[in-house]
GULOMI-192869 format. One record per residue (C-alpha): residue in one letter; residue number from 1; x, y, z. Coordinates in pm, 1 decimal, padded with zeros to 6 digits, always signed. Each point is the difference from the previous one (the first is absolute). Layout:
# GULOMI-192869
TORTOR residu num       px       py       pz
TORTOR      a NUM        X        Y        Z
...
***
This chain:
# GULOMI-192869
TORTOR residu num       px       py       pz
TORTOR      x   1 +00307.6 +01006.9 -00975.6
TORTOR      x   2 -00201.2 -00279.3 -00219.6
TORTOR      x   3 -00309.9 +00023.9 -00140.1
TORTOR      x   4 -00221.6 -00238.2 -00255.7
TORTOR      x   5 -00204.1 +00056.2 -00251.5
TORTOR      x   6 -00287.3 -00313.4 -00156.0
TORTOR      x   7 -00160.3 -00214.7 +00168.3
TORTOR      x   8 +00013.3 -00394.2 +00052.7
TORTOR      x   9 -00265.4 -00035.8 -00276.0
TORTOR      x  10 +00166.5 -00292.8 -00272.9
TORTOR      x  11 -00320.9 +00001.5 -00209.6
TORTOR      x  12 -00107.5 +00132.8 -00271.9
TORTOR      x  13 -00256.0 +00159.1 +00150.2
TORTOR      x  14 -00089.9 +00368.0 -00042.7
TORTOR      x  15 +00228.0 +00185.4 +00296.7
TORTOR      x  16 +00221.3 -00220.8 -00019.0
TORTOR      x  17 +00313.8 +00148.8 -00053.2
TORTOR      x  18 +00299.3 -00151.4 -00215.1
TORTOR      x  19 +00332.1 +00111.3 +00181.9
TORTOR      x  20 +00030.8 -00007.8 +00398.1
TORTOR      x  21 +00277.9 +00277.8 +00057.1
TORTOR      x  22 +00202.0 +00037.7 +00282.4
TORTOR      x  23 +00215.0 +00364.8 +00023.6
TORTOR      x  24 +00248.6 +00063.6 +00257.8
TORTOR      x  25 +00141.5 +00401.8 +00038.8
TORTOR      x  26 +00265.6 -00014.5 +00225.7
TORTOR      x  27 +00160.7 +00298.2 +00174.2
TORTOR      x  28 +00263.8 +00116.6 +00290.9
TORTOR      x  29 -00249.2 +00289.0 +00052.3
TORTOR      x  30 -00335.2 -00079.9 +00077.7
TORTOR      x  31 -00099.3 +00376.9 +00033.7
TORTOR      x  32 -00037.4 +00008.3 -00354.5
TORTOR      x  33 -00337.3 -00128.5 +00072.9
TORTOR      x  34 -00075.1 +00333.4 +00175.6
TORTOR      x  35 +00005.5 +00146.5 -00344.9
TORTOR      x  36 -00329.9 -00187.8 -00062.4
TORTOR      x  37 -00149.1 +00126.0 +00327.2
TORTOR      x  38 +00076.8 +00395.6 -00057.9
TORTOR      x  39 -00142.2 -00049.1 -00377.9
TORTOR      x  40 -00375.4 -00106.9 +00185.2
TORTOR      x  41 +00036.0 +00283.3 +00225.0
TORTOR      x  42 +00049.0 +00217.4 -00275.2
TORTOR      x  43 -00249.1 -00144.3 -00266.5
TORTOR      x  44 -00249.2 +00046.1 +00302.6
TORTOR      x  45 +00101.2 +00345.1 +00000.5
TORTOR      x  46 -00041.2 +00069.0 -00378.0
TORTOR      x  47 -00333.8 -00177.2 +00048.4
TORTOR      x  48 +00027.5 -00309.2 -00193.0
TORTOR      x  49 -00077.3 -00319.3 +00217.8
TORTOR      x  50 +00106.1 -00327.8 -00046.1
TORTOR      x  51 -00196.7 -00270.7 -00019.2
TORTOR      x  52 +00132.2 -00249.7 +00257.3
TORTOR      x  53 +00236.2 +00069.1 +00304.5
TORTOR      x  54 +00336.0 -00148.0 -00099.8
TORTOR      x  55 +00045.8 +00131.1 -00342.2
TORTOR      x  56 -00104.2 -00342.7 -00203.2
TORTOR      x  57 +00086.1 +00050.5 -00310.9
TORTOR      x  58 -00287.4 -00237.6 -00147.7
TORTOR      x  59 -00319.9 +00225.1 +00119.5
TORTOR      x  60 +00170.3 +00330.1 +00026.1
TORTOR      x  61 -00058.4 +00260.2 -00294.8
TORTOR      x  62 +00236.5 +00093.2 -00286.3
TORTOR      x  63 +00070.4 +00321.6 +00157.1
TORTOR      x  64 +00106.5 -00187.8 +00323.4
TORTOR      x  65 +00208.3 -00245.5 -00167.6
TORTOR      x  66 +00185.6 +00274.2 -00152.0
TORTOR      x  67 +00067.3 +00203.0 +00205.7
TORTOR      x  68 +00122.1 -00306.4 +00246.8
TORTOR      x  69 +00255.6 -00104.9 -00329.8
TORTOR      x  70 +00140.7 +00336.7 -00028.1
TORTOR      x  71 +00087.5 -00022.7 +00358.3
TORTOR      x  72 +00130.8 -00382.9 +00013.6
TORTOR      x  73 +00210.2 +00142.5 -00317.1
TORTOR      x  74 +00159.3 +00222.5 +00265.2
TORTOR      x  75 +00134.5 -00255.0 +00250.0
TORTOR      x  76 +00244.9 -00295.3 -00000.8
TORTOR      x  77 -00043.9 -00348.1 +00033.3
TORTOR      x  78 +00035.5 -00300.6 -00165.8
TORTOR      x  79 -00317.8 -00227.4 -00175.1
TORTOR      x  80 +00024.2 -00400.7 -00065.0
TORTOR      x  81 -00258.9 -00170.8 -00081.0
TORTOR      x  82 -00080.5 -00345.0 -00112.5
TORTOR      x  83 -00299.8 -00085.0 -00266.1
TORTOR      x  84 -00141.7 -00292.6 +00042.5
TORTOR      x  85 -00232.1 -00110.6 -00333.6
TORTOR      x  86 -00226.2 -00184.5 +00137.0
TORTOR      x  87 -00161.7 -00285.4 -00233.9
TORTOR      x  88 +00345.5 -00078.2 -00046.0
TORTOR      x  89 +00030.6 -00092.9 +00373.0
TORTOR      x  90 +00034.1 -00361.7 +00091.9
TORTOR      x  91 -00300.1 -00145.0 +00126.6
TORTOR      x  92 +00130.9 -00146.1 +00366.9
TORTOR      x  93 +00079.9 +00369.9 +00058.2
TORTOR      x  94 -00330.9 +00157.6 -00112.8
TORTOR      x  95 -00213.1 -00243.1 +00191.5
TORTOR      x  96 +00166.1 +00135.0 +00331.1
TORTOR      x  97 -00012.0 +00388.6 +00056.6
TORTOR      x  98 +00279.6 -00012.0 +00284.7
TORTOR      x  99 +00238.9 -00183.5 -00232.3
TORTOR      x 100 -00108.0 +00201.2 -00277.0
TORTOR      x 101 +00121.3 +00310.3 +00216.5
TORTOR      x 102 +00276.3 -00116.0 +00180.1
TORTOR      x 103 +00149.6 -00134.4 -00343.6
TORTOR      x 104 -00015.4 +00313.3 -00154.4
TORTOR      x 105 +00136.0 +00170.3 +00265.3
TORTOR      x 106 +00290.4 -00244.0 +00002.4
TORTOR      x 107 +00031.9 +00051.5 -00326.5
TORTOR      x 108 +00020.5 +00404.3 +00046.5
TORTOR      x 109 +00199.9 -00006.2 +00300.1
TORTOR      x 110 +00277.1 -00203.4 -00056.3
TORTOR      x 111 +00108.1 +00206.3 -00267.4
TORTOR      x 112 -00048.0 +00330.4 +00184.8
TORTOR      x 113 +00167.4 -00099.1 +00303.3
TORTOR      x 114 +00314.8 -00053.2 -00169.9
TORTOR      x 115 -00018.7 +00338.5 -00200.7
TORTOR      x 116 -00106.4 +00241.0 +00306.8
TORTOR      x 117 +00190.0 -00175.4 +00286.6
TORTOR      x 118 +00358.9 +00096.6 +00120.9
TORTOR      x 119 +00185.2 -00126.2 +00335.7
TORTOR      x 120 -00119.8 +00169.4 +00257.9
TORTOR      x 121 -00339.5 +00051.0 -00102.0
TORTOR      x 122 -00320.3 +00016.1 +00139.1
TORTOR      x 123 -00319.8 -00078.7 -00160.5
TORTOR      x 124 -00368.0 +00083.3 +00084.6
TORTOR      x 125 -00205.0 -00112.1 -00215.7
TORTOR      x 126 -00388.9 +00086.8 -00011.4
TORTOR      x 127 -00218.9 -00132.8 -00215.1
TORTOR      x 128 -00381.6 +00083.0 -00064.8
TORTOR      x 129 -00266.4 -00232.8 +00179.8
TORTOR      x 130 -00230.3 -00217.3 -00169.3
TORTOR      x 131 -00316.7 -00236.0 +00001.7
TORTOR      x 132 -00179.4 -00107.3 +00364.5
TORTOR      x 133 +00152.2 +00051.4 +00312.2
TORTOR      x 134 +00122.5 -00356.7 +00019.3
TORTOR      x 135 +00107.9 +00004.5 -00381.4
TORTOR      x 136 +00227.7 +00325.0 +00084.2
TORTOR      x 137 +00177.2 -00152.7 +00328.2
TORTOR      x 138 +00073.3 -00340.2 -00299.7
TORTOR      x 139 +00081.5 +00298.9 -00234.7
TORTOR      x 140 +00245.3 +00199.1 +00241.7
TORTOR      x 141 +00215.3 -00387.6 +00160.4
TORTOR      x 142 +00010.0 -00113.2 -00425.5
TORTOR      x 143 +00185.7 +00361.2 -00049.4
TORTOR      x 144 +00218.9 -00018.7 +00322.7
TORTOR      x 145 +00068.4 -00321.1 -00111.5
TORTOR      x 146 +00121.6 +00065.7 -00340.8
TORTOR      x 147 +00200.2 +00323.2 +00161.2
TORTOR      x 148 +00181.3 -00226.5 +00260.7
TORTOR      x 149 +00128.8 -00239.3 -00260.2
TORTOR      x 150 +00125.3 +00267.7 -00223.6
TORTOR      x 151 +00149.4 +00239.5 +00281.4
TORTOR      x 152 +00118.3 -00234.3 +00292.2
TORTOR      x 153 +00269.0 +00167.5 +00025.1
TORTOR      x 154 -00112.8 +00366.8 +00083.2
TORTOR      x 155 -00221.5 +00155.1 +00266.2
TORTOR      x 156 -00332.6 -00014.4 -00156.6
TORTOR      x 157 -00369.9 +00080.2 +00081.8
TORTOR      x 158 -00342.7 -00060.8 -00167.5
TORTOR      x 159 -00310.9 +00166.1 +00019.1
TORTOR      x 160 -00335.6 -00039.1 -00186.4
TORTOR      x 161 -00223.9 +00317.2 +00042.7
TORTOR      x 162 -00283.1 +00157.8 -00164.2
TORTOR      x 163 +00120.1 +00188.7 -00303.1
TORTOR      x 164 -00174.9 +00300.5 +00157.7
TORTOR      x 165 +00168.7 +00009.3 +00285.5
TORTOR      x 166 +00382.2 +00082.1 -00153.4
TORTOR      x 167 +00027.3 +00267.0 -00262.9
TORTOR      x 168 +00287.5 -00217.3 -00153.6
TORTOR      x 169 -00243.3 -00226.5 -00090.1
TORTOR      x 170 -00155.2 +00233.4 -00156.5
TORTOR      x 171 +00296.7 -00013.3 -00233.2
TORTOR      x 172 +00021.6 -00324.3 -00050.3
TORTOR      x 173 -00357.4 -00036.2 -00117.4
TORTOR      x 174 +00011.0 +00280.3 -00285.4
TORTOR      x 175 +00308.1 -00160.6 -00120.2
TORTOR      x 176 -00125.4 -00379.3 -00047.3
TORTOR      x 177 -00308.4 +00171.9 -00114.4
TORTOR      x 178 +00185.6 +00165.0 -00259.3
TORTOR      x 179 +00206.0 -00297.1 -00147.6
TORTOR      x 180 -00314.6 -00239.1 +00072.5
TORTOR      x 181 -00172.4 +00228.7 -00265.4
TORTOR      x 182 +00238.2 +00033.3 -00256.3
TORTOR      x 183 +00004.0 -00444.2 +00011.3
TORTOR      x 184 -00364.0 -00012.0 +00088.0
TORTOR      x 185 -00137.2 +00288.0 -00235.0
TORTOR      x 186 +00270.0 +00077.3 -00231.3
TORTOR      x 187 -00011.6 +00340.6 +00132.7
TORTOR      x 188 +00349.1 +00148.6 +00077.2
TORTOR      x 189 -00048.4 +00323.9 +00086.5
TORTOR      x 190 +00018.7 +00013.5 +00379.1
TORTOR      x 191 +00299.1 -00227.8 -00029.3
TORTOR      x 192 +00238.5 +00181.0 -00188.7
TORTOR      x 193 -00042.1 +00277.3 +00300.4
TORTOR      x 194 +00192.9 -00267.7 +00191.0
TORTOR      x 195 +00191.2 -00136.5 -00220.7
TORTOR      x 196 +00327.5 +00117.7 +00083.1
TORTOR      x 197 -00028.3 -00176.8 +00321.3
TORTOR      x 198 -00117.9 -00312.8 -00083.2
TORTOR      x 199 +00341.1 -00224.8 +00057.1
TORTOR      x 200 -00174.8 -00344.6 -00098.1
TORTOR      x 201 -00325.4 -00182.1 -00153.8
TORTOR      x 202 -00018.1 -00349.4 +00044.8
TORTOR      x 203 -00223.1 -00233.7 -00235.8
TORTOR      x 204 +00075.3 -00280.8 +00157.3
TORTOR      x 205 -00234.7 -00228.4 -00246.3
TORTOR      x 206 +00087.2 +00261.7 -00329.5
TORTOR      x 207 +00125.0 -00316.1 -00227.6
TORTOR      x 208 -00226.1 -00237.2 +00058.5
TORTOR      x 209 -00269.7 -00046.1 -00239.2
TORTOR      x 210 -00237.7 -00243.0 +00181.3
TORTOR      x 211 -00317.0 +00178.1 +00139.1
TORTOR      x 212 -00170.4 -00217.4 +00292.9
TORTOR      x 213 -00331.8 +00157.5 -00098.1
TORTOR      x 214 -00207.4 +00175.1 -00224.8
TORTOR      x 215 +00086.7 +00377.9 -00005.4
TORTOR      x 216 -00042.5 +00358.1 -00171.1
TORTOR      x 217 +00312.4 +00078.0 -00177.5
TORTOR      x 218 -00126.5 +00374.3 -00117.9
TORTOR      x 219 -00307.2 -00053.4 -00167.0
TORTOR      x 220 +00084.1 -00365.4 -00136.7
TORTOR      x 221 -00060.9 -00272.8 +00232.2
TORTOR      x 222 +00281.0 -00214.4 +00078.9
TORTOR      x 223 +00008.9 -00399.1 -00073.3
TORTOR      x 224 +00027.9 -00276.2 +00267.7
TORTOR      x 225 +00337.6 -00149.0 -00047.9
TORTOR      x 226 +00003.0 -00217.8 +00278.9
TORTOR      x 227 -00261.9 -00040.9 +00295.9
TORTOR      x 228 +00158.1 -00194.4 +00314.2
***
């Protein structure tokens, strides 16, 4: 189960966001995600309401977010995710959101595969929808793509659905939105919940020191080494 967190901003512009994050949590029992769906029936009951349908951990409360933690703390699965910084992206790749995405999901899931997958195997992988209709069916063949060159060899399946629809996605989203803060914000403390089962972290661009455009390191702005 994959979800993202950023956007396809490579500005400096205010929203713009400087990582693009892609988590996977992977897991030979998807019912953990009926954890997440007996904690809203019982937050309903105690009379605290959530603030959107699918347990995004962006807009929900404090109260919400930790209350889903302690309950993620509770389960097993395993978390990669790869950090992508983005004004140290190459340009050819930021001018073109599909190769953007389907390089960083190359990037993710090559490694992955070879850590999760065993003889024998088979893999379903489901991945949060985004943009337009037409930019999600691009989305959805880029990620099938990338998953077929990696696991040829297995019985495999990919699906690109609404991250409300599948309480696993649920999972997937507080966990890239707690390692996007800790890279994004500094701010660590949702992450170590999950530490423990964080197997990887990819920085993929980590030691190069060429930005591609102006960007807010902090609160010091960040010079122009090369534009291209």
């Amino acid at each position: 189960f994959a979800d993202e967190a950023g956007n396809f901003d490579f500005s400096h512009k205010n929203g713009a966001t400087r990582y693009f994050v892609l988590t996977s949590v992977t897991t030979d029992e998807p019912s953990i995600g009926n954890s997440l769906i007996e904690l809203r029936r019982r937050l309903l009951w105690e009379g605290i309401n959530q603030k959107t349908k699918d347990f995004h951990a962006s807009e929900e409360s404090k109260q919400v977010q930790e209350r889903v933690f302690a309950e993620l703390c509770k389960q097993s699965f395993r978390i990669d995710s790869t950090i992508i910084e983005k004004p140290k992206t190459q340009p050819h790749l930021t001018k073109d959101e599909l190769r953007f995405y389907k390089t960083v999901w190359h990037l993710h899931f090559k490694f992955v595969a070879k850590q999760i997958l065993r003889m024998g195997d088979q893999l379903f992988v489901i991945s949060a929808s985004i943009g337009t209709k037409r930019k999600q069916n691009e989305f959805h063949n880029a990620v099938e793509d990338v998953v077929r060159q990696s696991a040829y060899r297995f019985k495999f399946r990919v699906a690109s659905v609404a991250s409300s629809s599948d309480p696993c996605l649920w999972i997937a989203d507080y966990c890239c939105w707690a390692i996007q803060r800790k890279y994004e914000r500094g701010d660590d403390k949702a992450y170590k919940l999950i530490k423990d089962k964080i197997r990887s972290e990819f920085l993929p661009f980590s030691r190069s020191s060429t930005l591609y455009y102006w960007c807010k390191i902090g609160k010091k702005i960040g010079r122009l080494a090369r534009l291209l």
